[in-house]
C-alpha positions as CSV (number, residue, x, y, z in Angstrom):
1,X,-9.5,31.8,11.9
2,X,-7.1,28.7,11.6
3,X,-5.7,27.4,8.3
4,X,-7.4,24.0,7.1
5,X,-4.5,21.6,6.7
6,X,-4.2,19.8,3.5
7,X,-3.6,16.4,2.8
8,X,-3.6,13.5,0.3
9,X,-4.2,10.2,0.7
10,X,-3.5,7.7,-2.0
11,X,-6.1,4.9,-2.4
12,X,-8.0,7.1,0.0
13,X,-11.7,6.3,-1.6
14,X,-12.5,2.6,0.0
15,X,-11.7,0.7,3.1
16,X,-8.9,2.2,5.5
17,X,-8.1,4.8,3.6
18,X,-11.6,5.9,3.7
19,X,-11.4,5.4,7.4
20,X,-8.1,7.9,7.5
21,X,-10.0,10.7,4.8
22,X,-12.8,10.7,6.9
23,X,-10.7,11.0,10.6
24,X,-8.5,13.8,9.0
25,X,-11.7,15.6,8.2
26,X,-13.2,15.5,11.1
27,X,-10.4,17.0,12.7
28,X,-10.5,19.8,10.0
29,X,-8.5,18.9,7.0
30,X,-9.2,19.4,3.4
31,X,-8.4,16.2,0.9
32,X,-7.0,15.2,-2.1
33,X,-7.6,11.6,-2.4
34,X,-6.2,9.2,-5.5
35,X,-8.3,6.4,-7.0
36,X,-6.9,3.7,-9.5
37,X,-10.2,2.6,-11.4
38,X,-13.8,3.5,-9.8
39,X,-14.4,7.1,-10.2
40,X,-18.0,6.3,-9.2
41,X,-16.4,5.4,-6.0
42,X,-14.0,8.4,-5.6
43,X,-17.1,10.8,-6.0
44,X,-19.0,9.1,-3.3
45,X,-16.4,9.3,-1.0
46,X,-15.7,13.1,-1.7
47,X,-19.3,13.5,-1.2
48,X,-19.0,11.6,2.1
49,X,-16.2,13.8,2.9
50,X,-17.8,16.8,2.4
51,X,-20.9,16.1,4.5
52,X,-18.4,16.1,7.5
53,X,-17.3,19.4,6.9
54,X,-14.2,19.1,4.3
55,X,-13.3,20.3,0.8
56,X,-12.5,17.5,-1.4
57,X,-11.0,16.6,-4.4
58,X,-10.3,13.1,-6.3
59,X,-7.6,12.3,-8.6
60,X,-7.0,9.2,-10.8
61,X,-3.4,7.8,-9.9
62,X,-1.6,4.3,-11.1
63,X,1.0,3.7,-8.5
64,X,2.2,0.8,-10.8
65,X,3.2,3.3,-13.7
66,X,6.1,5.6,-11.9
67,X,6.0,8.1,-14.7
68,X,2.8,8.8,-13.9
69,X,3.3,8.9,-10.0
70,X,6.1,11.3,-10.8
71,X,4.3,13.5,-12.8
72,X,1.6,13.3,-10.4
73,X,3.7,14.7,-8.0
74,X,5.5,17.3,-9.8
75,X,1.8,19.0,-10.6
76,X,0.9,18.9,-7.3
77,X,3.7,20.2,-6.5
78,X,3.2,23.3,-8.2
79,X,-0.6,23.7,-8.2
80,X,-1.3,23.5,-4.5
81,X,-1.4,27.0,-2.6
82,X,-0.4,24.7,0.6
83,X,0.1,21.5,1.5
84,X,0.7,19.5,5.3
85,X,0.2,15.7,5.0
86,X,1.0,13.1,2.9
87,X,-0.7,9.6,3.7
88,X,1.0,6.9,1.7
89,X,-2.1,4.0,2.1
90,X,-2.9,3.0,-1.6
91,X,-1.1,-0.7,-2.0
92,X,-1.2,-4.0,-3.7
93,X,-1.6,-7.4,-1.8
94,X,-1.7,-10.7,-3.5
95,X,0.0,-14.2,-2.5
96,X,3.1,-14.8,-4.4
97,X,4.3,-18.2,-3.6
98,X,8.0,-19.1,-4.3
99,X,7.1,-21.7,-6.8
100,X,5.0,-19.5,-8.8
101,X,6.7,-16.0,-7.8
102,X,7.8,-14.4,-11.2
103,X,9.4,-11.1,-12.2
104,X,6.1,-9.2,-13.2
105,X,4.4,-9.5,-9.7
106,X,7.2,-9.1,-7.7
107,X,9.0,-5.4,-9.3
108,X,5.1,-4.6,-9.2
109,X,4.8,-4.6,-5.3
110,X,7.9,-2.9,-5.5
111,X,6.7,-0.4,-7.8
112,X,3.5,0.3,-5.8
113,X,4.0,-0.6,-2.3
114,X,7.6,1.3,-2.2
115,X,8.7,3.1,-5.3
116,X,5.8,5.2,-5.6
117,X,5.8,6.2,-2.0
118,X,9.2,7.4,-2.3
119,X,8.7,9.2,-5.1
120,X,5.5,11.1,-4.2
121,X,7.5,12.2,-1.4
122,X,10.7,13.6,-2.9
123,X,8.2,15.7,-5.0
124,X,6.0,16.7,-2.2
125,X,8.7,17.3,0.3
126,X,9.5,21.1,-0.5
127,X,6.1,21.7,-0.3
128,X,6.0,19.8,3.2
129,X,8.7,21.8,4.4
130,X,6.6,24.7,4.0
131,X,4.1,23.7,6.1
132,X,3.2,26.3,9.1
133,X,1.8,22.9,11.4
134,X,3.7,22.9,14.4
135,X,6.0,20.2,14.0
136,X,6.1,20.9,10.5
137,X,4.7,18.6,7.4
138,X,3.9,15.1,8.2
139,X,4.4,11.7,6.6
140,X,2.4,8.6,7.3
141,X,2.5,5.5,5.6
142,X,0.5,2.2,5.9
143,X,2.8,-0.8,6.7
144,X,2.5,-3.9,8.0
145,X,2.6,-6.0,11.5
146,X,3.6,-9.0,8.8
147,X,6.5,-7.5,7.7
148,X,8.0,-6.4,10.7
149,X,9.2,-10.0,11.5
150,X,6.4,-11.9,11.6
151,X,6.4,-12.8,7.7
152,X,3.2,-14.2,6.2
153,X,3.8,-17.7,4.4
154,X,3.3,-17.6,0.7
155,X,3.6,-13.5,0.4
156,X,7.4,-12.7,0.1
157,X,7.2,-10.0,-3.0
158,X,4.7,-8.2,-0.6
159,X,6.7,-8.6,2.7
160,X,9.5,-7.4,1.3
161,X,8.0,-4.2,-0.5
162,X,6.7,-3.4,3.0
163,X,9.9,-4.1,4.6
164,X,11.0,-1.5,2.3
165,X,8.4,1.3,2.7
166,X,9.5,0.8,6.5
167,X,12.9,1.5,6.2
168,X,12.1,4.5,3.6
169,X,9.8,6.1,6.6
170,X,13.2,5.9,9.0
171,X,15.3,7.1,6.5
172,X,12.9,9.8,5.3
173,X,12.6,10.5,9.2
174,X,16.3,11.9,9.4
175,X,16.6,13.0,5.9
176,X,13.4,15.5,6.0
177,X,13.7,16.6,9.6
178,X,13.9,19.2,11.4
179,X,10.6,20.5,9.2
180,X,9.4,16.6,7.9
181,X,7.8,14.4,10.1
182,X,7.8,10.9,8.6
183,X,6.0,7.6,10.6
184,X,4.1,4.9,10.4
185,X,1.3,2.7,11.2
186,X,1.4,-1.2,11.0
187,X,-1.9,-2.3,11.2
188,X,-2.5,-6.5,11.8
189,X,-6.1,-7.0,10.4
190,X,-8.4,-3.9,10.6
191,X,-10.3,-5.2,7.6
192,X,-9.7,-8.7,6.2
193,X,-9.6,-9.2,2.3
194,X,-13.2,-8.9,0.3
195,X,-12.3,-12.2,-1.5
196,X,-9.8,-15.0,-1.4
197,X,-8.8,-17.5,1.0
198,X,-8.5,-15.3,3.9
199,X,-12.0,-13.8,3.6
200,X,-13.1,-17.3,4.7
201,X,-14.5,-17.5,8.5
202,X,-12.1,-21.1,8.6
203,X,-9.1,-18.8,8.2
204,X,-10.0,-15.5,9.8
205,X,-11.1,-17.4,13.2
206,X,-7.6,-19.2,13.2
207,X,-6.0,-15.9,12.4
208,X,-8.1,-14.3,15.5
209,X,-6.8,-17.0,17.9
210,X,-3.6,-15.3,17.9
211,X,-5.0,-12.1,18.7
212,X,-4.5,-11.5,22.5
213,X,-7.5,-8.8,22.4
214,X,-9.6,-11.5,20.9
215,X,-11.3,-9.1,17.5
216,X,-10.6,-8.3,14.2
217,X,-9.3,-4.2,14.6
218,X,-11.3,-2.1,12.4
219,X,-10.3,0.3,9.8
220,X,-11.2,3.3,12.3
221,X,-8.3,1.9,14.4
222,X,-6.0,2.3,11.5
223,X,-7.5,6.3,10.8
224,X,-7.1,6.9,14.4
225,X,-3.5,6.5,14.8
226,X,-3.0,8.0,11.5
227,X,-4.3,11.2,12.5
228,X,-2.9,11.7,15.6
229,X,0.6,10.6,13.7
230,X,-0.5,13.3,11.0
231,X,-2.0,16.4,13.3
232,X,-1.2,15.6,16.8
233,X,2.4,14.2,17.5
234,X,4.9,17.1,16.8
235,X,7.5,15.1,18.6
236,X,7.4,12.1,16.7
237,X,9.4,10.6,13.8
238,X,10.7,7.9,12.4
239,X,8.2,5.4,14.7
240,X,6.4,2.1,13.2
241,X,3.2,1.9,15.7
242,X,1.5,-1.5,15.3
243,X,-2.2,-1.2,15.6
244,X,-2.5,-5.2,16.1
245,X,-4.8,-6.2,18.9
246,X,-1.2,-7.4,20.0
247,X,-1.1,-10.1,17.4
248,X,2.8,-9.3,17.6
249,X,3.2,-10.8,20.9
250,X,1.7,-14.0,19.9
């Protein structure tokens, strides 16, 4: 009988990282998955995920306080028997326009969308290296199309903390090989915002425009290449794969 991989997935209770706890379970993982606030919400996904087959477990995580994240880490660490794949998709997005950035928001996208990755993962990494996958552990984090060079107007404190999880995946990428896989995917929209300006139909049908395949992506699309990054790519690291309808083109 195989081993069930293990993985975590921060934020991995709503949305697209929902999407990527339920494709990973499918295809025979158990979870750990992080919440920030709604444990309501973290026990119905855990439910959901084991209805398809998975064990489950939730875990209340603040990636904006970095002791925590650390000693997050350091438990886990310790307390898992194995461990296979860590999915860094838990972020913050919110506009921060020059004239109104301050220091507050902007070291907290830095704190969430990049520190706490990179921390989670010098924790988990011995335990990655243990990992009997072929190709060894894997890393995946959630970027961004946007910050790849195609900046979004008005969102410079989150551009640039995405920036910086990107170049943490290619350093990461030589740093944890030959037993550390580390990638990741740079979705365009695969679920536009609940709220705010760019939930409005105005804006997401001029944002669609640009999309050469026409369509929002969906946060399936996201999970897909996820898991293939995570279970089925033993000779890939250090790659950004945009999942963008090939808005980058345009």
């Amino acid at each position: 009988m195989s081993v069930r991989p293990v993985a975590l997935v921060t934020g991995g209770v709503r949305r697209v990282g929902l999407a990527i706890a339920r494709a990973l379970a499918r295809s025979g993982s158990d979870l750990i998955l992080t919440f920030r606030t709604n444990a309501d919400e973290a026990r119905a996904a855990a439910t959901e995920i084991e209805r398809l087959g998975g064990r489950a477990s939730v875990e209340r995580l603040d990636l904006d306080d970095l002791g925590a994240v650390e000693a997050f880490g350091a438990r886990l660490a310790a307390d898992l028997p194995r461990f296979d794949v860590l999915v860094h998709n838990a972020s913050v997005y919110a506009p921060t326009p020059l004239a109104t950035l301050d220091a507050a928001a902007m070291l907290s996208h830095f704190r969430i969308n990049a520190a706490a990755p990179l921390l989670l993962t010098r924790h988990l990494a011995p335990r990655l290296r243990e990992s009997s996958r072929p190709g060894g552990g894997a890393v995946v984090a959630i970027a961004d199309m946007h910050a790849l060079g195609r900046p979004r107007l008005g969102h410079a404190a989150y551009s640039m903390s995405k920036a910086a999880l990107v170049e943490m995946v290619r350093v990461l990428a030589r740093e944890l090989a030959p037993r550390v896989r580390v990638n990741a995917v740079a979705p365009g929209v695969v679920a536009f915002p609940d709220s705010g300006p760019e939930s409005s139909a105005e804006f997401q049908e001029r944002y669609l425009a640009r999309v050469p395949l026409a369509r929002a992506g969906t946060p399936g699309d996201a999970a897909e290449a996820v898991r293939w990054l995570a279970l089925d790519a033993p000779y890939v690291t250090g790659e950004v794969i945009r999942v963008d309808g090939g808005r980058w083109l345009a």
